[in-house]
Structure formats: C-alpha cells, structure tokens
Legacy VTK file of the C-alpha trace (Angstrom):
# vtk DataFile Version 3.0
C-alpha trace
ASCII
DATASET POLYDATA
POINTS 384 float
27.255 51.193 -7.740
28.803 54.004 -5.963
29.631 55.908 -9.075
25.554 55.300 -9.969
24.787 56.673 -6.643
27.059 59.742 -7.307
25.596 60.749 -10.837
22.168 60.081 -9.727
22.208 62.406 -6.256
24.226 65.358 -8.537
20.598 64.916 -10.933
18.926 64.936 -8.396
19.870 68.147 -6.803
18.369 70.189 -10.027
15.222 68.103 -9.490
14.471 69.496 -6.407
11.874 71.706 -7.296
9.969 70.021 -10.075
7.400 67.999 -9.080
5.715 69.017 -5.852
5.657 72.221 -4.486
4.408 73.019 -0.639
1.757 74.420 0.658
1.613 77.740 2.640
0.649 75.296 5.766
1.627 71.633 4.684
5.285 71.656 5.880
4.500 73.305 9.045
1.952 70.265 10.081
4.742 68.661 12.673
8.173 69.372 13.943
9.072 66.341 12.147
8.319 67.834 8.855
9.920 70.583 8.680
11.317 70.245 5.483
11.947 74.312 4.370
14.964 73.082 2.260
13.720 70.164 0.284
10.840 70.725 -2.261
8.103 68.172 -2.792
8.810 66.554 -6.151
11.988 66.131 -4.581
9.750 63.751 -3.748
10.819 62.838 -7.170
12.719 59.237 -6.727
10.069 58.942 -4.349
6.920 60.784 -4.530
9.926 61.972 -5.033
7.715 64.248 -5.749
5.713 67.340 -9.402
5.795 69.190 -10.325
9.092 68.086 -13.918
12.684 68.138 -14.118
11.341 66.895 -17.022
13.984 65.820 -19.541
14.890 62.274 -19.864
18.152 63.454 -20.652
18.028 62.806 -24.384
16.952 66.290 -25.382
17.520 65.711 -28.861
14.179 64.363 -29.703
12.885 67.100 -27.317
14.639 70.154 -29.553
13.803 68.597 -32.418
9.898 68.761 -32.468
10.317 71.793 -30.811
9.107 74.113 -33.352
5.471 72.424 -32.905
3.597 75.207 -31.837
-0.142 74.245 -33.270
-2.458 76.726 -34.818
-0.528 80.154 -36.172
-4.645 81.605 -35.336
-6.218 84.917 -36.875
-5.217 88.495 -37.204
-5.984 89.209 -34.528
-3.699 86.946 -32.863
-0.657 87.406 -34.959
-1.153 91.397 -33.912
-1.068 89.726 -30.459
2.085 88.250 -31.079
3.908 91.431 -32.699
3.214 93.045 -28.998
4.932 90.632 -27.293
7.659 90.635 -29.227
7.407 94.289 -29.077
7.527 94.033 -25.129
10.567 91.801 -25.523
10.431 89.824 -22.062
7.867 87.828 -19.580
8.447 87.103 -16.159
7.537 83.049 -14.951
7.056 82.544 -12.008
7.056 78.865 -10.985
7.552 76.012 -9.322
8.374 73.842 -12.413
12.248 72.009 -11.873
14.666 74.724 -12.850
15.762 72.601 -15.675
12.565 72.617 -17.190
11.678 76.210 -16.748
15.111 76.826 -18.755
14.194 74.526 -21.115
10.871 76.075 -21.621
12.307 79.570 -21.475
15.607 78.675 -24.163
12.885 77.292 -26.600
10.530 80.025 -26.055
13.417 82.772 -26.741
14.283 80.632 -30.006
10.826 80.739 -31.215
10.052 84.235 -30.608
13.150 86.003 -29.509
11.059 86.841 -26.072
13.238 86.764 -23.249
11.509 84.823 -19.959
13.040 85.873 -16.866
12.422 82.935 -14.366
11.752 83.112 -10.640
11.682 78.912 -9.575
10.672 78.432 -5.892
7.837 76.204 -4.466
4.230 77.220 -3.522
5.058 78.373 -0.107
7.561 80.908 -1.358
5.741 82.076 -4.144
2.751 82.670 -2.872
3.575 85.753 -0.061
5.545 87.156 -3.120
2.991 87.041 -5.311
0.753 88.533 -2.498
3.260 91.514 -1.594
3.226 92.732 -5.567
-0.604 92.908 -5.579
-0.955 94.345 -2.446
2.025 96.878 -2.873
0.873 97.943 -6.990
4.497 96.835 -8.328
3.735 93.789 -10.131
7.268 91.942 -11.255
5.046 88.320 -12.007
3.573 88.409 -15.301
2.652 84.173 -15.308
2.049 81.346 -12.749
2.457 78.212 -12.324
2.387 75.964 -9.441
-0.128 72.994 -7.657
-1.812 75.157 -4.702
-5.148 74.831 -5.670
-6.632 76.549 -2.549
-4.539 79.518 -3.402
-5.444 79.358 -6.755
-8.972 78.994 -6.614
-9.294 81.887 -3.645
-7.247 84.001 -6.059
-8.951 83.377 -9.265
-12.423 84.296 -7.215
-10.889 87.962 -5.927
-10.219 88.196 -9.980
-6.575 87.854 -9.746
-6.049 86.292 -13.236
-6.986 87.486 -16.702
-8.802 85.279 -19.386
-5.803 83.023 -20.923
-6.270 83.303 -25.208
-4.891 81.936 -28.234
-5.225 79.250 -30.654
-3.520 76.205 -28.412
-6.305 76.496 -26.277
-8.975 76.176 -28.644
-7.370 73.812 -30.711
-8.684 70.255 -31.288
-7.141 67.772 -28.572
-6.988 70.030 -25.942
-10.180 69.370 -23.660
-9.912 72.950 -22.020
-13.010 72.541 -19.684
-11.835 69.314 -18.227
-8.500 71.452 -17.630
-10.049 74.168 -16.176
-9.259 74.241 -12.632
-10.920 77.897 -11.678
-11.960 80.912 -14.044
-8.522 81.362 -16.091
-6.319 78.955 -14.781
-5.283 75.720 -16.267
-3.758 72.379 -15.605
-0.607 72.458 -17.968
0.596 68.718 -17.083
0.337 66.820 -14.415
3.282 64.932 -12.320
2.689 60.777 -12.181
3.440 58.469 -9.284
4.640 55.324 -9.259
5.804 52.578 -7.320
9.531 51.518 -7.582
12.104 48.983 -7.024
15.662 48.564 -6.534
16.447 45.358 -8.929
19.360 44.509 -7.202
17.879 44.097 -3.943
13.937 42.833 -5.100
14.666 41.345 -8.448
10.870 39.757 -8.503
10.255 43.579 -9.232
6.224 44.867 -8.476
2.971 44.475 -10.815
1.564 46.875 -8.725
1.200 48.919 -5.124
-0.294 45.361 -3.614
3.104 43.596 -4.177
4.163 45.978 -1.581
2.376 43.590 1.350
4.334 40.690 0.643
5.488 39.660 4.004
9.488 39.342 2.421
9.426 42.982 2.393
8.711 43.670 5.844
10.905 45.363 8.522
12.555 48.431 6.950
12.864 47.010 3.389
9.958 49.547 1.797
10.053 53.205 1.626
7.095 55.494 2.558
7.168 59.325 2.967
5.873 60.959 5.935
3.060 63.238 5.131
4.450 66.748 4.854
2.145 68.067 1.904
-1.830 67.371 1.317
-0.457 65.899 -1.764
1.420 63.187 -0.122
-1.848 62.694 1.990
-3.906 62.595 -0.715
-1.739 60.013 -2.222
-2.701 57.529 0.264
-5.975 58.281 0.140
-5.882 57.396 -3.682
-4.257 53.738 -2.501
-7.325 53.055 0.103
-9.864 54.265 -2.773
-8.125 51.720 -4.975
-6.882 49.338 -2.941
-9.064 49.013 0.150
-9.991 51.099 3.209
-7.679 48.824 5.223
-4.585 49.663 2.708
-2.796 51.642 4.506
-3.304 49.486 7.810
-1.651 46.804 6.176
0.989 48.536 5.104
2.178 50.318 8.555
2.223 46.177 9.236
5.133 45.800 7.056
6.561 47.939 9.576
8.275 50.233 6.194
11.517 52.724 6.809
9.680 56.374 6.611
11.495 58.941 4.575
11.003 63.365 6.025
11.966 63.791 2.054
11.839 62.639 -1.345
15.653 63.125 -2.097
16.837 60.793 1.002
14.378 58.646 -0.089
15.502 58.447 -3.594
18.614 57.544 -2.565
18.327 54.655 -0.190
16.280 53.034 -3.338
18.971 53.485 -5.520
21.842 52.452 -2.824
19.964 49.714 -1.845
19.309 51.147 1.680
15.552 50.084 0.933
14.621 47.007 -1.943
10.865 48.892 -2.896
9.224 52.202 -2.205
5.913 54.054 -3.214
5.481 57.308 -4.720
8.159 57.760 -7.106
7.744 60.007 -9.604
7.927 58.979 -13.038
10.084 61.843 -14.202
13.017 61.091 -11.472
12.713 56.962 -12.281
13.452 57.291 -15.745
16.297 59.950 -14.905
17.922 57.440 -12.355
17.675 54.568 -14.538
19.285 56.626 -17.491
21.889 57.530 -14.472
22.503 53.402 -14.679
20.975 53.158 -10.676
19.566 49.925 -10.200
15.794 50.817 -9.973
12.641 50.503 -12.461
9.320 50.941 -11.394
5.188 50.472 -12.791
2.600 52.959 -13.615
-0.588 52.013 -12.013
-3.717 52.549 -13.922
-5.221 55.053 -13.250
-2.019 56.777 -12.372
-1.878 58.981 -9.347
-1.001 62.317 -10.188
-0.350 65.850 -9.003
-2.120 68.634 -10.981
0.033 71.684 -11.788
-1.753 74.766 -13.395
-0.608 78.245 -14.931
-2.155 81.277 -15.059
-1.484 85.078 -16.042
-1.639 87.463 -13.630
-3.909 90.375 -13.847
-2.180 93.819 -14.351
1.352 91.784 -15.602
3.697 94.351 -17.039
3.935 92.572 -20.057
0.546 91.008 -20.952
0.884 89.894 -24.557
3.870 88.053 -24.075
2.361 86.369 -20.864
-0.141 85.331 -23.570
2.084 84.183 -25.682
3.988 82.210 -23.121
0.610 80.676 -21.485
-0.058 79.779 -25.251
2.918 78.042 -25.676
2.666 76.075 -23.105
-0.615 74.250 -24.506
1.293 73.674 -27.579
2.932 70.336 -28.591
6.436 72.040 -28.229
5.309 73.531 -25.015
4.242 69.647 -23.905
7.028 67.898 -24.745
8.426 69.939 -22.427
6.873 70.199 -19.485
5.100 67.229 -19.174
7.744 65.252 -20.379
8.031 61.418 -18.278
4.724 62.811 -16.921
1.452 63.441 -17.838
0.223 65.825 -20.640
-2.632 67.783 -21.621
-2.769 66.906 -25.442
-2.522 63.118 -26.794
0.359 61.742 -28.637
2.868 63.625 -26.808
6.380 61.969 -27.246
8.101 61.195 -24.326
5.268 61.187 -21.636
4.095 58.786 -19.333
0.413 59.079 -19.925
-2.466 62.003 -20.458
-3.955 63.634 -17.490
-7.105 62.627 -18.313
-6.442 59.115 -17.324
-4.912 59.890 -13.623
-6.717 60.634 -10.825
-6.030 61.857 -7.119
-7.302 60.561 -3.941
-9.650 63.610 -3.913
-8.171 65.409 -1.320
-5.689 67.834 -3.319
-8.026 70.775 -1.646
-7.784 69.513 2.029
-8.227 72.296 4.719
-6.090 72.316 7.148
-8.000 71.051 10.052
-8.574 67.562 8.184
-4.584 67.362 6.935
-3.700 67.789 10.522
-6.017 65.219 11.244
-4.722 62.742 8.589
-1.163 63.185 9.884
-2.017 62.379 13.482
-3.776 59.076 12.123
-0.598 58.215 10.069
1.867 58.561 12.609
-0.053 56.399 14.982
-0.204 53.867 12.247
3.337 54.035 11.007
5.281 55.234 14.086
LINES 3 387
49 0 1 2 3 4 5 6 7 8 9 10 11 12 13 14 15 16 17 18 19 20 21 22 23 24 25 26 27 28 29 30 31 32 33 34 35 36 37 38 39 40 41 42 43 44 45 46 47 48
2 49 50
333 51 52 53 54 55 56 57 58 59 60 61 62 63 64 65 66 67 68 69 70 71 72 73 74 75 76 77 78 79 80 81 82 83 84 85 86 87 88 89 90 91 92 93 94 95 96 97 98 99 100 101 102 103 104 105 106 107 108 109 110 111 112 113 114 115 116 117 118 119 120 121 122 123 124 125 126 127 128 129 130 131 132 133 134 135 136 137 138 139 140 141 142 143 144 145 146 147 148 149 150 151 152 153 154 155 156 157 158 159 160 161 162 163 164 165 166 167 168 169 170 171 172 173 174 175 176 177 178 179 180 181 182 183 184 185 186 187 188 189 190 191 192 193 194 195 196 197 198 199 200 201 202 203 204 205 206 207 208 209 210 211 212 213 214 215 216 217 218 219 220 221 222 223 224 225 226 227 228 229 230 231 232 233 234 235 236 237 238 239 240 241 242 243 244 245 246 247 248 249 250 251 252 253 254 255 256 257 258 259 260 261 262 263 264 265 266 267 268 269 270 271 272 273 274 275 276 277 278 279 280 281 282 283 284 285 286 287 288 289 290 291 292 293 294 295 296 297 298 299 300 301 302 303 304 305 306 307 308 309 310 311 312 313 314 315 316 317 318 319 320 321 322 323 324 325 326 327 328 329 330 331 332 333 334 335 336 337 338 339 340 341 342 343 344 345 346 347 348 349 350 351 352 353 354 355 356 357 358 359 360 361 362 363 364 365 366 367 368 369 370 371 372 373 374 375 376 377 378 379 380 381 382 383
C-alpha cells in the first residue's frame, strides 16, 4: 500500500495543472480557499480536477496512431503549412497538464519539425499575462487554451482572436458549431468527473453519485471538495439538476471529510483516509489505478464535465504555425492526445472516456461573481 501511495502522489505532482484551471476570482472567494499553489484538476483524483495529464501511461498506442492528422486540405492550405514551417516555432500557452502539452508539442515537432515553446500555468496566471502583451504591443502568446469562459467570451467580443482554419475543422465528425464557445474559440476536449472508491475500504463499490447517501458512509468516510472554482460549484449544481434539489442537503447529512484541494483529496482515497469521494477526474482514476492504488470509480451518464477551449491570438508572431497547431489539435492525433481518459471532440477516439457531446455541466460554468460568492456561503453552512 505504501509503495502505491508513493508512485501515485509522485504522478500526481505532474498532474497538477491538467484538468481545472482557476479563475481570476474563484480562489480568492474565502480565506479557506486559498489554494495559489494547487491547480484545479489537481482536482484530478478528486474533481481532482481538467483540464488532462492525459496519458494512461501506455503511450504506445498513443504514438502509434499518432500520425492521424485527417484531411491534408487544398493549396491553399498546404501553402499554409510551408509558412509555418517556414516560421519554425509557436508559442502555447496553456493550462493543459504539462505532460500533455509535451506530449502534444513532441508529436507536433515530429510531424512538422515546428518547435512549440510551452508556457503551462492555470487561468489565473495566464490571463494578466496574456493581458500585459496586448496592452504593452509585444505579443510572446501565439495560441490559448484554458476553461475561463468569462475571459474568453469578453475577449473574443473586443476581437482578441483570429478566425481558426484548416481542414480538421471542417472535416466530417467534428460538429464545429456545437464546439463553438465564442467567435473563434473552440472546445478542444473536455475533462470528465466521476465518482470514486477506495476498494479496500468500500468493496460494495458505487453504481452511481446516489450510493453516496448510504447511511454506512457517514461521518468522515466520503470526500467532497470545498468550492474554490465556479467549476466545482457548478458541479454540484449538475448533482441537484440530476439528482434532486435536496441533493446536496442530504449529502452535508452524511456529515463527509471536505478536501481545500484535489491532490490531498486524491490521496486520502487512495490511502484509505476516506472509503468514497465525488468528483474525480477520469484522467487521474485510471492513472492511480495503473499506479496499483486501490481505487476504481463510474462514469455517470451524462458525465459532468469541464469544457476547455483554444484559440489563436490575434497579432501572434507566428500565425501560420498557430494555425497549424490549432489544426492539429482537432485532428485524431491531436485527440488522442489531449482528450485522452476524457472527453473528445471527434467519435471513435481511442483511449477516451466519452465525447463531449454527451456531458453536460450544471449550467453555471459562467457564474458572476456575486452568485459564486453566494453559492459558497450556502455550502459552508450546509457542510461546515
């Protein structure tokens, strides 16, 4: 067990960007959740949270379809892509895991012989960065990607991002109006919750996010995370849509241990510390259980997940192969990728969870605010 425990904390250290970026205000909602140092899809064991450490840890099916890349497109295109090889770099900058964005940027370098220079922080730090270059004329960014969509949207209306092209995104299977979150930016994958169980403690295991209530759980055997992010509130919004508006009410009942952050929840599931917990992300589940930690865990359907989107920035020093990249990305190769143990764009994707089009949120990923302030008051008088 410990030497589970040990392997599974050193994976999850590189996870702690993937899944779940913050928000410029989300972390700052209470003292208590302060978290400047953990990153939401640390939520990963737990809602573990997006936004995508996302290998499994057997890459070799990964690198192997990796030369996927869909429609070679027209003339015009392939002119496209001499540019970008002519301009010989891209900068990313994202709040994908790091592992992923080196996977993405290793294959992409293969493919093309493009070097992509990554910058991996979450939401919060990106965003006054990305700010400072547009303000200030020196533009380093040449590509986005995170799950802010108030920033994004706000940005996308002052004309921020350019019109995304190539043959991925017009090729059949890719539903780009359904992934279009604001004019030119698009949902790439999206990161998929589930709930989770350690086997060794709760060997009945969980059918779903109602086998939480049983009373045999109660007092400090289930995990919960505070809510930090809007996405963690609207997470449990999406259980009282589903589940009843008294949900949540019964849950507080079980009287559950609440987590500050994904990665200390992660571990008391896998230690034992806790026997169940709710949103885990898929990604960091299968990752543990390759580790050999006692957990497992259900997909609900629809699954819950977080949106993340990409974009290319207007006035990027290297346009074509920003293209090129934001191409890519829509790609099979691209998908295996990034969405891999989570939830793709395009079907028959191997090594995903699901397709975003059958997850959902609690409809609340745009909060303002004044109402996420509100909905952490009413959880803590619930929970605490």
């Amino acid at each position: 067990m410990r030497v589970n425990l040990i392997f599974y904390q050193k994976y999850l250290k590189g996870l702690a960007v993937v899944t779940f970026p913050g928000t410029r205000w989300g972390a700052r909602a209470t003292a208590p959740q302060q978290l400047s140092h953990f990153r939401p899809v640390v939520i990963a064991l737990v809602m573990g949270l997006a936004l995508t450490a996302c290998g499994s840890g057997k890459a070799s099916q990964q690198w192997k379809l990796s030369d996927r890349t869909g429609p070679k497109g027209d003339a015009a295109w392939q002119k496209l892509v001499r540019s970008a090889k002519a301009e010989g770099e891209v900068v990313l900058y994202t709040a994908q895991a790091e592992d992923t964005a080196n996977q993405l940027a290793t294959a992409f370098k293969k493919k093309y012989g493009i070097k992509v220079r990554v910058f991996r922080a979450a939401d919060s730090d990106l965003e006054p960065k990305i700010d400072a270059e547009a303000k200030t004329g020196n533009r380093v960014a040449d590509i986005v990607g995170m799950t802010d969509e108030n920033y994004l949207k706000n940005k996308a209306a002052g004309g921020a991002f350019v019109a995304p092209q190539g043959p991925a995104l017009d090729a059949p299977g890719f539903d780009r109006k359904a992934n279009t979150l604001a004019p030119h930016v698009l949902r790439s994958m999206a990161t998929t919750m589930s709930y989770a169980w350690n086997t060794e403690r709760w060997s009945k295991g969980l059918k779903d996010f109602r086998g939480l209530l049983d009373p045999k759980l109660r007092g400090g055997k289930i995990g919960v995370l505070a809510p930090f992010t809007p996405a963690v509130m609207d997470f449990y919004l999406y259980l009282e849509k589903r589940y009843g508006a008294d949900f949540l009410d019964k849950l507080a009942r079980q009287k559950p241990r609440i987590y500050q952050a994904g990665a200390a929840m992660s571990e008391g599931l896998a230690s034992g510390e806790i026997s169940a917990a709710t949103q885990v992300a898929q990604v960091a589940l299968y990752q543990a259980k390759d580790s050999g930690a006692p957990v497992n865990g259900g997909l609900a359907r629809p699954a819950w997940a977080a949106p993340f989107f990409e974009g290319v920035l207007k006035g990027a020093k290297h346009p074509h192969a920003a293209q090129l990249l934001m191409n890519y990305m829509f790609t099979p190769a691209g998908q295996e990728i990034i969405a891999n143990r989570t939830a793709s764009v395009l079907p028959r994707i191997p090594g995903v969870a699901t397709t975003a089009d059958k997850t959902t949120t609690g409809g609340a990923m745009s909060a303002s605010p004044e109402r996420f302030r509100a909905f952490v008051d009413e959880f803590n008088k619930k929970f605490r």
